[in-house]
N, C-alpha and C positions, 0 to 999 in steps of 0.2 A: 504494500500500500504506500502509496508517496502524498502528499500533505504537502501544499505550503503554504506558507503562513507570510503576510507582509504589511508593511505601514500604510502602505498605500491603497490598500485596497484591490490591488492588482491581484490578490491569489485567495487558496482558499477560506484561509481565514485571515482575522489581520488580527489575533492574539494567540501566543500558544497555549496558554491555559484552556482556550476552547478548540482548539486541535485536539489538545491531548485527550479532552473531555470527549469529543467527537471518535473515538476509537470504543467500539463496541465493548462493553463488559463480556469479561470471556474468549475474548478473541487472541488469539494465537500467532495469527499472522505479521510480520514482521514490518517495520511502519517508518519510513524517514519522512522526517521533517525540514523540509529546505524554506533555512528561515532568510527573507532578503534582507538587505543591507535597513536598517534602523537599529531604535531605542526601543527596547522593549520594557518599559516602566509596570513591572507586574512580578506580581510572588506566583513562581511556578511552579505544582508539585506532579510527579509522577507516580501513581498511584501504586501498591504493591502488586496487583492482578495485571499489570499494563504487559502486553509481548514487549518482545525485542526492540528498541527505540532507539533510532539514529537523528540525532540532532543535530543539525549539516548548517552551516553558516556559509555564507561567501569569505570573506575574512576576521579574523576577533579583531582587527581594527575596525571595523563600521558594524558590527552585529553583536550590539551587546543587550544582556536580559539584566537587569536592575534593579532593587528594591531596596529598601531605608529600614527594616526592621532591627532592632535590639533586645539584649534580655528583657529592657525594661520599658517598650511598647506594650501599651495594653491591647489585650483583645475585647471580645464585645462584650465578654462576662464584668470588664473594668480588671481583668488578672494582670500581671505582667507576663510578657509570652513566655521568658528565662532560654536561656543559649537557645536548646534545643528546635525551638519552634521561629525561633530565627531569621531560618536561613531565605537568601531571597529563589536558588533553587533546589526543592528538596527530592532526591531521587529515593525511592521505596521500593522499585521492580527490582525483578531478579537479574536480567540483562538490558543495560543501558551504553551507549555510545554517544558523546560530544564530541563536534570538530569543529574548530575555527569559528567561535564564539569565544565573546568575552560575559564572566557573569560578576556583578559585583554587587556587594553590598555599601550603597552609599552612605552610614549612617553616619561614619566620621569618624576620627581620632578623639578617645577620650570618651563614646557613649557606652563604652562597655562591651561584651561579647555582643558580636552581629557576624555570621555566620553569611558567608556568600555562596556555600553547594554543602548541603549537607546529605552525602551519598549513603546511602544505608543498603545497598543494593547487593545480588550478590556476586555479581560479574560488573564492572563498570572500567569504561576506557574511555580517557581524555586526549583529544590529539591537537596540538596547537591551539589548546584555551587559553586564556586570561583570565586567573583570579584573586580577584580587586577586593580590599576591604584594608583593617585594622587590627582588631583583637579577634580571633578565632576565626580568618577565614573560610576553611576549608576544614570540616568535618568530615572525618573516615569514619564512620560507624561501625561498618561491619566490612564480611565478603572478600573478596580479593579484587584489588584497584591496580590500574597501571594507568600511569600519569607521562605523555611521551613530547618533547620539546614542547613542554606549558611553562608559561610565566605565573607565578605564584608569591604574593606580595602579605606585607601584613605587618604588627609589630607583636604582642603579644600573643604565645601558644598558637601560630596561627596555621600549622597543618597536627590536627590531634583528631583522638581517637582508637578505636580498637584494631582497625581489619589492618589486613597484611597490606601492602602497599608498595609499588614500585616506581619511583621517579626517575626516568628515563631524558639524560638531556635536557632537565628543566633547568630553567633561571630561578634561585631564590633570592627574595630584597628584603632589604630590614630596612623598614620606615621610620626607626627609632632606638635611642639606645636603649640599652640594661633591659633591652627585651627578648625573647626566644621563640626559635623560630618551631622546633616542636614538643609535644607532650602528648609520647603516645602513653595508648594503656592496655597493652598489649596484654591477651590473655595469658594466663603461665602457659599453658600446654601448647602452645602456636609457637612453631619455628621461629617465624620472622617477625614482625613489625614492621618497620619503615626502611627498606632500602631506596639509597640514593645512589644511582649510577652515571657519574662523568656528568653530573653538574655542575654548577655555578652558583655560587653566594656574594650577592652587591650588599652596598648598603646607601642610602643615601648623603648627601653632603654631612660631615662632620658627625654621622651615625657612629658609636660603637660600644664595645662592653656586651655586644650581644650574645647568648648560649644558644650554642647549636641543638640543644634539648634538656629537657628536666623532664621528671616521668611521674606523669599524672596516675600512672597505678606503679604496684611496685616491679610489675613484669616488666616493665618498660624494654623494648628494642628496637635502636636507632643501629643504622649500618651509613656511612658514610663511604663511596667508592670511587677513588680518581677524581676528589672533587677539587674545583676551584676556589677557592675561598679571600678574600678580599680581605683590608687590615679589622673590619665593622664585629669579626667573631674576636671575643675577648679568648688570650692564651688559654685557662683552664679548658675552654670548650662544653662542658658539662654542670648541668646546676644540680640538686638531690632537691630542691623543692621543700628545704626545711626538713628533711626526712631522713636522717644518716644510715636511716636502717633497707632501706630501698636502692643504699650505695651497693650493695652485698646482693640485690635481687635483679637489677636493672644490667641491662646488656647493653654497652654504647661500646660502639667498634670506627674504628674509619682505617684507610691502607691509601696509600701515594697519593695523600693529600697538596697542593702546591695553591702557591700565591703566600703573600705576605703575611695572613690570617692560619696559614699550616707550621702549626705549632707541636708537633708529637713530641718532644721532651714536656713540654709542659701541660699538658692534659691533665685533665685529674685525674689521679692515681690509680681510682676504681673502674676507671676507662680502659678500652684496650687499642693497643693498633695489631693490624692482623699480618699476619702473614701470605708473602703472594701465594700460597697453596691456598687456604682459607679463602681469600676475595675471590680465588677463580673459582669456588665454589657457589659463591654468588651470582645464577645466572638465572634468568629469568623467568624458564618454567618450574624450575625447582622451590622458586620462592614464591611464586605461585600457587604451588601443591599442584604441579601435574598442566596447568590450564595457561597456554598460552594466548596471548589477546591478538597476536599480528594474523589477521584477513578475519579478526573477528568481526 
């Protein structure tokens, strides 16, 4: 099924939220959504029953989905939403696909957790997205994610969450100092966490002091691989989160780190750097458990 959706009025809808509403309950079949060049000012959720969903943009420079929620927007009840309900896209299906869109949560610097994709899916792949926000960008919930040349922005905890997760080629930016860029909370019995392979870590003008993670549970696993890293990461690398006892449970690894920011004498202690046998173990469908994403 193909679907498009534009500002203009030129295609079949001009909101994806009634695209996506437009796909039959129960239906199976497999659905792209080619979204034309605009702003898309709307909280987008993808429902858990929806098939397989491809969300096709012309480029994440002109096709961006957008929304202004925080923890502390209220909904109708007068509640405050809190992180979770957030986000301005929220994925719930079991297989989801983004390319070449930008999603972002406008709410700002300073209003607290606002969530720009909160993917809870159990297959999901981003290909050349942009995600735009502050505190808590980008929520992993659950599933196995690959994340492949995306730009990912933010200042606080802003790629966290449980599922296993693979950043492929992405650019990461610290919008701010004495901030961190993840907190995962990786469950004990899961392999992996968060691998980063042959990225890149910016920081903006006069940024730094930043941790490249602190672990929001105490399974915490961060894997850093071949990455670039700028002067914006503070030498230790690693925060505990107030929690010394989560030093002893938490997994943070990186291996041929470079740039002015690649500090491995100075790491914290409880860190490790790996050996090139170890990293080449780190390949894609392995950290996936079996499920690779390419011609997904």
């Amino acid at each position: 099924m193909l679907i498009t959706v534009s500002k203009q009025s030129d295609a079949d809808f001009t909101t994806l939220q009634s695209a996506l509403d437009y796909i039959p309950i129960g239906s199976t079949e497999s659905v792209t959504m080619r979204i034309k060049p605009g702003v898309y000012e709307e909280k987008v959720t993808v429902r858990a029953d929806a098939p397989p969903i491809l969300l096709l943009g012309d480029d994440a420079a002109s096709t961006i989905i957008s929304w202004s929620d925080n923890a502390h927007t209220l909904d109708d009840a007068g509640q405050p939403l809190g992180t979770f309900r957030s986000g301005t896209l929220n994925v719930l299906s079991e297989h989801f696909t983004a390319e070449n869109v930008t999603i972002r949560n406008a709410s700002g610097p300073g209003t607290g957790q606002a969530v720009a994709a909160f993917v809870d899916a159990g297959y999901a792949v981003f290909r050349r997205v942009r995600l735009l926000g502050d505190q808590d960008t980008l929520y992993t919930g659950k599933g196995k994610q690959y994340y492949d040349d995306c730009y990912i922005e933010g200042d606080v905890d802003y790629i966290f969450g449980a599922a296993t997760a693979v950043f492929d080629r992405c650019r990461l930016h610290n919008k701010r100092s004495r901030g961190y860029i993840t907190a995962a909370s990786t469950p004990e019995d899961e392999k992996c966490g968060y691998v980063f392979l042959d990225c890149t870590i910016t920081g903006g003008e006069g940024v730094g002091d930043v941790y490249l993670g602190r672990p929001w549970r105490s399974f915490a696993h961060v894997a850093w691989i071949r990455t670039t890293i700028d002067a914006s990461i503070i030498p230790e690398g690693w925060h505990n989160w107030g929690q010394p006892d989560r030093e002893s449970t938490s997994r943070y690894e990186e291996f041929d780190s470079s740039g002015p920011g690649a500090n491995p004498n100075a790491r914290a202690v409880w860190s490790r750097q790996l050996s090139a046998d170890e990293a080449a173990g780190y390949r894609v469908i392995e950290i996936l458990g079996g499920w690779h994403p390419e011609g997904y």
